[in-house]
N, C-alpha and C positions, 0 to 999 in steps of 0.2 A: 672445795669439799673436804670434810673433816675425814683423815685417815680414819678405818677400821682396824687396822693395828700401825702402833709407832714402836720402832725400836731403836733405843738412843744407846750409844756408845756400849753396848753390849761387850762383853769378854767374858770368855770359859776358857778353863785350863784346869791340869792336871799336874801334879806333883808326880815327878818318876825320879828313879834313881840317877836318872842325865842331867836333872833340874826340872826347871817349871815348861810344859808344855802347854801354848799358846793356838790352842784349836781354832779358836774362834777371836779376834783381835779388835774390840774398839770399832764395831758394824753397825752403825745406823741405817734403817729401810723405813719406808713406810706404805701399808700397804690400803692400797680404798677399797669402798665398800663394792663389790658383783666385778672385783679387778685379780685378770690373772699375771700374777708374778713369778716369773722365773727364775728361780738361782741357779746358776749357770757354770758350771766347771767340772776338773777332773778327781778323780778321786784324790783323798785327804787335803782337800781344801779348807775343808769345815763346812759343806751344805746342809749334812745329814745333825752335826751335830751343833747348828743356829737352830735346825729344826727342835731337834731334843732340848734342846734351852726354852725355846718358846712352851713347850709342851711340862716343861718339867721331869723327864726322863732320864737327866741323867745318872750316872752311877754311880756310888756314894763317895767314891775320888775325885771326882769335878767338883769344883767352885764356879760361880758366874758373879757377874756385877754388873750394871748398866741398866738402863729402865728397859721393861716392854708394856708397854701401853695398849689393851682393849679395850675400847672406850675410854673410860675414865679410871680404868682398874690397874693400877703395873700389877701384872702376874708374878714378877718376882716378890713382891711384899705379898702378896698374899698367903694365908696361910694354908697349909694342905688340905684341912678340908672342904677349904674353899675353893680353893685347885681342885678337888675331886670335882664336883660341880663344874669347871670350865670343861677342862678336859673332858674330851668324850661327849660335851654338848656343846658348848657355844664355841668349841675349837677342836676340832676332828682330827685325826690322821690315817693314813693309809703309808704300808711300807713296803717295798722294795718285794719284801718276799712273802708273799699269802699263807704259803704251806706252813713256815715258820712262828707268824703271827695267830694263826686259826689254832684253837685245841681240839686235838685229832680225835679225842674222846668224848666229847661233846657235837649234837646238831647246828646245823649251822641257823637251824628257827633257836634253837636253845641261846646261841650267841648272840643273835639281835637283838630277843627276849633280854639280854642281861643290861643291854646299852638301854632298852626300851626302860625298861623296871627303873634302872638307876637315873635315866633323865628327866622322862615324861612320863613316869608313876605309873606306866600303864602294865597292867597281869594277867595271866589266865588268856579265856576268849579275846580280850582285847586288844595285848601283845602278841597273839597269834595272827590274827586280822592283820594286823600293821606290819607286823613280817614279810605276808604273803605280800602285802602290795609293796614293801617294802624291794623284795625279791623281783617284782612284776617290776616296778620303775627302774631296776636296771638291766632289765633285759633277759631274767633268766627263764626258761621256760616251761611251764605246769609250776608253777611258785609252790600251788596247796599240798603237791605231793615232792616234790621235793626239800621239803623244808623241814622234810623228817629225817634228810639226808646226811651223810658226814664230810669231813673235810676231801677226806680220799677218793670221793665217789665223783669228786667233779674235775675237770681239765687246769690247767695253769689259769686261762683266761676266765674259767667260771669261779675261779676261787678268788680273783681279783674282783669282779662283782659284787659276790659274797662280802669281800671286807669291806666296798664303799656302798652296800648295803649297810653296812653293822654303823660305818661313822656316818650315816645320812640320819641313823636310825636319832640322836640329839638333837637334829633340824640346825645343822651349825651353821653358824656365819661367814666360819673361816675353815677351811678343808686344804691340810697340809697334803700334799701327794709326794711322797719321796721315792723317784725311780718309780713311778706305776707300771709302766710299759718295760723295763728293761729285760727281762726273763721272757719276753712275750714273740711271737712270729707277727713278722707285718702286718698279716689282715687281723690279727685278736689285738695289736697291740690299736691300729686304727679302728675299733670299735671301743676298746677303751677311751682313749682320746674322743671320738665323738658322744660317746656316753658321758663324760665329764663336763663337756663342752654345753650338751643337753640340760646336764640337772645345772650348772651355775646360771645357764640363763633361764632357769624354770625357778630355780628360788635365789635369783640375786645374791650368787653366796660368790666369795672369794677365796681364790686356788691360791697356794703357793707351791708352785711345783719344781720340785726339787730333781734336776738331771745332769746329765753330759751330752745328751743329744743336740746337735741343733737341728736336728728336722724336727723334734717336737714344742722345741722354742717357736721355729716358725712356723708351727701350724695354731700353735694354742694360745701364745704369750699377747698380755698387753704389753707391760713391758719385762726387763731382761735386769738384773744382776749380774756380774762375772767376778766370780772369786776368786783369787790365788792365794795360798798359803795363808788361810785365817784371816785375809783381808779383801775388803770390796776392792777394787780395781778400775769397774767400769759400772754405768746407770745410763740406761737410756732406754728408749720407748724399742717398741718391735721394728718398726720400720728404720730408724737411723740404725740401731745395730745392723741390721742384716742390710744394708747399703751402703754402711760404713762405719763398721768397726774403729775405736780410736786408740783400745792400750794396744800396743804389741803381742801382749798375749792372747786378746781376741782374735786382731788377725793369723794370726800363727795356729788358731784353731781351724779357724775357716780354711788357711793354707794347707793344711793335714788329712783333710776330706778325701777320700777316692772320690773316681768318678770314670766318666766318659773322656772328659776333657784332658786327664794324669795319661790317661794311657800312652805306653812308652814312655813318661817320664818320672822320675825320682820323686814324690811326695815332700814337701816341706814337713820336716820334723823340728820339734822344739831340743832342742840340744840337750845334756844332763838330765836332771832331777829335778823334782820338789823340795825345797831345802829343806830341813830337819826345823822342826816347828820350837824344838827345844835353845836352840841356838839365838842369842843378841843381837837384833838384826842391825845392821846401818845402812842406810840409803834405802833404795829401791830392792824388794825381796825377787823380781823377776832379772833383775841387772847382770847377773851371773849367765842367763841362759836367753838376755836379748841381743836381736843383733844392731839394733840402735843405740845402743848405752855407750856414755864415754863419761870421764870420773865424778860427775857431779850425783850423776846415777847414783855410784857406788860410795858414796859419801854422804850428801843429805837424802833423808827419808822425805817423800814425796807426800804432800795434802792430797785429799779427795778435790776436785777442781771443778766449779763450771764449769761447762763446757759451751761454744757455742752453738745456737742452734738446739741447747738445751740436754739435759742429762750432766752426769760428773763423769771426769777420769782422774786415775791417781798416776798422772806421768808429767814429766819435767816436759817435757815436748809440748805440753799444751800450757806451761807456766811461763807468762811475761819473763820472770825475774830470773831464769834459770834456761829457760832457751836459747838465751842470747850466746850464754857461755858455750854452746855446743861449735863444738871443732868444725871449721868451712870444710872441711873435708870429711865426715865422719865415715863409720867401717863400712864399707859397702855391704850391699844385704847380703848375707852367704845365701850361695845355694843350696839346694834338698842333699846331693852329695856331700858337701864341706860339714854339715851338720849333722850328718848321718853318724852313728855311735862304731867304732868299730873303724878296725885295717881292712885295709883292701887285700883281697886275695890275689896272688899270680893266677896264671892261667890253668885254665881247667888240664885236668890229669890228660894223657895222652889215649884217643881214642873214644874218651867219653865222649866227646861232641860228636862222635862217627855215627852215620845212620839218624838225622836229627828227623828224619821221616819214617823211622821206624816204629810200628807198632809193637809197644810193650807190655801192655795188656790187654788183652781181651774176653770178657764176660760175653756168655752167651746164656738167655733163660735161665738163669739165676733164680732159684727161687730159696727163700726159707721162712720155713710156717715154724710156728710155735705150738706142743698141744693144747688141749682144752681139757683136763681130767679134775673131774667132778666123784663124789660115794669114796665109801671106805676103803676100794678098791683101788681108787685111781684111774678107773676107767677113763679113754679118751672119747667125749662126747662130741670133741670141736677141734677146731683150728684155729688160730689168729694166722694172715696170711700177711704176716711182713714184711716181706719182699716178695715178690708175686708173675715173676716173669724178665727179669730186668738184662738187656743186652749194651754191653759199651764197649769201648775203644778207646784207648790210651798211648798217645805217639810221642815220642822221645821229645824234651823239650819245652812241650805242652801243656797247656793246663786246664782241666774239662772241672769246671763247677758244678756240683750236684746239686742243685736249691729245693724248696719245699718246707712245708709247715713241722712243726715237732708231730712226728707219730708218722710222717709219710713215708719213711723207711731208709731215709738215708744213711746215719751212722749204722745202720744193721748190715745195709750193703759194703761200706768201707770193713768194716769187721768181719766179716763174714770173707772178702778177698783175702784178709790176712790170715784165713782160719782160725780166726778168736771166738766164729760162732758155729755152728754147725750148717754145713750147706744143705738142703733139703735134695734137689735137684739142678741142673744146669750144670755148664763147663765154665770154669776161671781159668786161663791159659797165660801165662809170664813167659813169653817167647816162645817157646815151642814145651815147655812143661806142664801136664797139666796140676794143677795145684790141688786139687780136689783127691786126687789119685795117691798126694804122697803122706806117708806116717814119719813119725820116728825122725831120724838122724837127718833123712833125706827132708822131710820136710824144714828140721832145722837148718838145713845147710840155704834155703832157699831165701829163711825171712831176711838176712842180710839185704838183699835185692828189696825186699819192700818194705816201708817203715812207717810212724806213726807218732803224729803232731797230735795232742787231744787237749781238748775243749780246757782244762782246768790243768794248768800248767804244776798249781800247787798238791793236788791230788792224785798226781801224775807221776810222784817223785816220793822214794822213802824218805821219810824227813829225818832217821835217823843215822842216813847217809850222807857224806861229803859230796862235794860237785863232782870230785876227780873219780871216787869210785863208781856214782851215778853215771859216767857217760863211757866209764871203762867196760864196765858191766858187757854189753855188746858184744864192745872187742872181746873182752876174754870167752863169753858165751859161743861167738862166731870163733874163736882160733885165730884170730889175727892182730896186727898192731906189734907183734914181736915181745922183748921182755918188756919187767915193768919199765924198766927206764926210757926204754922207744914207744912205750903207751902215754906213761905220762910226756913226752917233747910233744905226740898226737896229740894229747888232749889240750897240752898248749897255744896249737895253732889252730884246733877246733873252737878255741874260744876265744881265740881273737879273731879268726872267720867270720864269728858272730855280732863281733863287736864286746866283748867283754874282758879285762884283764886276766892274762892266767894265773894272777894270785888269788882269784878268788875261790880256785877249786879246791880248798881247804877250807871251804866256808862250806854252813848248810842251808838248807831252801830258804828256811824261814827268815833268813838276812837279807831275802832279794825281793823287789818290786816284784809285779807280776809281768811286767813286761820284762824284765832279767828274767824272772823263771822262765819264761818263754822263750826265750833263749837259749837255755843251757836244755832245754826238752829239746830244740832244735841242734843242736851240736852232738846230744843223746841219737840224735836220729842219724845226721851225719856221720856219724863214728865208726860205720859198718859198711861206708860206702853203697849207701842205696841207689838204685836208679830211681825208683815211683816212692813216690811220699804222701800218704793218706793224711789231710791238713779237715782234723773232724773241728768246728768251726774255731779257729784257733787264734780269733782276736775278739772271738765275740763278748770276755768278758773284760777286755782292756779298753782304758781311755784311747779316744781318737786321735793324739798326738802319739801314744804310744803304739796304736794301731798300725800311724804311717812305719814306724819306724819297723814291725816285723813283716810289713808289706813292702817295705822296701829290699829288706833282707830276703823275703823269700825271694822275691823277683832279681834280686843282683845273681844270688846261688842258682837258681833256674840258666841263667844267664849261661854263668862261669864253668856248671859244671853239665849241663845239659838234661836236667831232672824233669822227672815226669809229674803235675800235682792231681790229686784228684783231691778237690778241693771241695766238703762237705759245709755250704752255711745256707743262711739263711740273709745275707746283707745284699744285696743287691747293687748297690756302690762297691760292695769288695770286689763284687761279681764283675762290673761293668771295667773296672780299673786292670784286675789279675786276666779274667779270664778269657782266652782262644776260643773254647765250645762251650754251651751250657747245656746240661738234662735236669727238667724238669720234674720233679717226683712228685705222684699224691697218688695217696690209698695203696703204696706198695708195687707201683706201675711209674715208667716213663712215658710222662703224655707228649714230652714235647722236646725232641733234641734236634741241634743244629749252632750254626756258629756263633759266637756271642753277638754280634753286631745283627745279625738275622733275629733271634731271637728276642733280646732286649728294645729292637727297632720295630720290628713287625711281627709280635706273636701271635701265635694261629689259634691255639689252643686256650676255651675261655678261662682255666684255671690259672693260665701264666699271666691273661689279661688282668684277673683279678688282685693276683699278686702285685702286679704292676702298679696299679689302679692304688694297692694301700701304701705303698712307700712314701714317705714323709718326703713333701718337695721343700727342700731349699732355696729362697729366692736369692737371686741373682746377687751379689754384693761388690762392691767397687774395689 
């Protein structure tokens, strides 16, 4: 069968003051006609920006070279206003983030209306008609009357609708999906997915779906791409990947995975970094951070390979003429610890381990409403009731997962223990204090004891600040840590606790990974010696390989120092790997709590079943 798009020896790069960056490196794909394609890897690979090459988006600093083929057309020879015409009709895209893409000040019938007018001529009554059904085929509900709607008025999952409404509105052939689901909760992310799955096989159109996930690889993919550092790596169909993965950096993804299975033990983590894409590479660009590599790796650059059984890999291990050479003894595989980033710490301080059955927190009827004030007055008409009664229990140690959808009241409740938000009613008790009761000084004297991991490690941090005054901060706020020179030796060993050199706390945010920021938020949190650590979903917006590694970290500190988590996400594999207890949240209520193996095995209540019911299975792989 004749691909629907072919892409030969493609490259994009940038000109920076380091040299030439190599986004995208010399990637041939091709993709057939009603076939979904998966590109596969961690962030700065180059998924997002093959994508933007294919589409023509990028920024006026990028260069590309290499064919892409539709049909008979290379899109790069073409001229722009002949690209106006693909683009938007006979090759679509959807991205990562709706809120961002939609114009807040425009209907969202207005927005389809403009794809409609601009591809299929259509105006007036006619582009209205097409809208609603437009809206009707992916699911949204009353189409005629909300289509006079704006972007704000809909949910994260209605706004993702919304956009593969607007690129269906060209009748494409080819519909780019970059991260659709990533921003989403299990059950909206699996109605996307099945909504996508729906319109390719209702009009024979072809995905390229652009992720990190592999539960969405393996629910959705025909076949799989895996990219590392601007280069393919691996090709193969759905099924040989997920049964047997063949570069090393595939498996080392698979190995990264929480689960069931991890629990009690150390997660395979992929060692270092992503090399800097600006750098002349020689040999193998993963050789640095495989544990199979020996010098031929790191000397010749490896071809793309047939492989047997069909698909390519780009590794010496599958090369006649370079296998041979590998060492009768090569490095044995390290273990999840050996690879782990970061010194080991001594032993926990003296005492903390004491009482590893005591209860540390406890919420009783918790509630906090938000008002509802409407007229020039402000009058309070309503309430929003989010958090709505909520009772837990938190034992030294331990680590009680809070799961549930966006909006079911989780981070309000984490927030609201810290007094970050106003409590309405109920008792929060931290040992025998009650926390609700205290102002002022006394209140400050307390937050030391409780501390707080959030969601965006980079939003989280003044960025006009050093690392070292960032996690000093604390200490000097709390009175402790002694002068500066016994603050900074502390912040020394807080960041090598972490796994980070102490020379870096003379650096700022914007120099580090986000799996490094996430780090030094957690050494920020450390710094004040907390017992309970509010973790509001704090890898949700990190690759899976970097994921193991602060899920390792949390779990070694939980270990060492005896810490309490109350652990706010929405992963369900975090869930099953980290967590002792789980509570269930929706609508502002605990429908369902009990120990995570009770729970996760035999859930009682149908909301948790449902939750269950949408998480992306992973099949089995060798």
């Amino acid at each position: 069968m004749k691909p629907l798009l072919s892409i030969k020896n493609l490259s994009t790069w940038f000109e920076t003051s380091q040299g030439r960056l190599r986004a995208v490196d010399d990637i041939s794909l091709d993709i057939a006609p009603g076939e979904v394609f998966a590109l596969l890897g961690e962030s700065g690979s180059g998924k997002s920006l093959t994508a933007l090459s294919l589409m023509r988006l990028l920024p006026g600093t990028a260069r590309s070279r290499g064919e892409i083929w539709l049909h008979d057309e290379d899109l790069l020879r073409l001229p722009e206003i002949r690209m106006r015409e693909v683009r938007g009709g006979r090759v679509a895209m959807i991205f990562q983030e709706p809120m961002t893409s939609l114009n807040p000040v425009l209907s969202v019938g207005t927005q389809i209306g403009e794809a409609l007018r601009a591809h299929r001529g259509l105006k007036g009554k006619h582009a209205e008609r097409r809208a609603v059904a437009l809206l009707d085929a992916v699911g949204i509900a009353e189409p005629q009357r909300r289509i006079h709607d704006y972007p704000h008025q809909f949910s994260g999952g209605m706004k993702q609708r919304v956009m593969i409404a607007i690129a269906l509105a060209g009748e494409p052939e080819l519909l780019i999906a970059d991260e659709p689901t990533t921003a989403l909760d299990v059950t909206i992310q699996a109605q996307i997915l099945e909504l996508l799955r729906t319109l390719q096989k209702e009009r024979n159109m072809a995905i390229l779906l652009i992720t990190h996930d592999l539960g969405v690889v393996s629910q959705m993919a025909d076949r799989v791409a895996v990219m590392y550092a601007g280069e393919v790596v691996e090709l193969a169909s759905r099924a040989q990947f997920l049964s047997a993965p063949r570069h090393p950096y595939s498996q080392k993804l698979f190995d990264s995975l929480p689960g069931r299975a991890q629990r009690g033990k150390s997660l395979a983590v992929i060692r270092g970094m992503v090399p800097p894409l600006t750098q002349t590479f020689s040999g193998c660009r993963f050789a640095p951070r495989c544990d199979l590599a020996w010098q031929t790796c790191r000397d010749v650059t490896p071809a793309l390979l047939a492989a047997e059984g069909g698909g390519k890999v780009r590794c010496h291990l599958y090369d006649a003429n370079y296998s041979v050479m590998r060492p009768a003894a090569p490095p044995a595989r390290l273990s999840a610890c050996n690879v782990q980033a970061g010194a080991a710490v001594g032993p926990a301080a003296p005492g903390m381990r004491a009482g590893a059955d005591e209860v540390l927190l406890k919420v009783t009827g918790l509630k906090v409403h938000f008002p509802i004030r409407k007229g020039l007055f402000k009058r309070k008409v309503g309430e929003v009731r989010a958090v709505d009664g909520v009772s837990l229990a938190l034992r030294a140690g331990r680590t009680l997962a809070l799961v549930g959808e966006s909006g079911s009241g989780k981070t309000t409740v984490g927030k609201s223990i810290l007094r970050l938000l106003p409590i309405t009613s109920g008792d929060v008790h931290y040992g025998a204090v009650d926390l609700d009761s205290l102002r002022g000084g006394a209140l400050r004297a307390q937050r030391g004891a409780l501390q707080i991991i959030f969601q965006d490690p980079h939003s989280s941090m003044n960025p006009r600040m050093m690392i070292a005054d960032i996690v000093a901060e604390g200490m000097i706020a709390q009175g402790m840590g002694g002068d500066e020179r016994a603050r900074l030796a502390r912040i020394d060993r807080l960041l090598e606790q972490v796994g980070l050199s102490p020379d870096v706390k003379y650096r700022y945010p914007h120099e580090f990974s986000g799996g490094q920021r996430q780090r030094v938020c957690i050494a920020r949190a450390l710094a004040v010696n907390p017992r309970i650590i509010i973790c509001d979903e704090p890898t949700s917006a990190l690759d899976v390989s970097v994921q193991a590694q602060i899920l390792n970290l949390l779990k070694r500190l939980q270990d060492e120092l005896g810490l309490a988590y109350l652990f706010i996400t929405h992963n369900f594999a975090v869930v099953e790997y980290l967590a002792h207890d789980v509570a269930v949240m929706h609508q502002g209520r605990i429908v369902e709590h009990g120990g995570a193996e009770q729970v996760l095995s035999n859930p009682q209540h149908d909301y948790t079943r449902r939750l269950l019911s949408a998480v992306p299975k992973i099949a089995h792989h060798a």
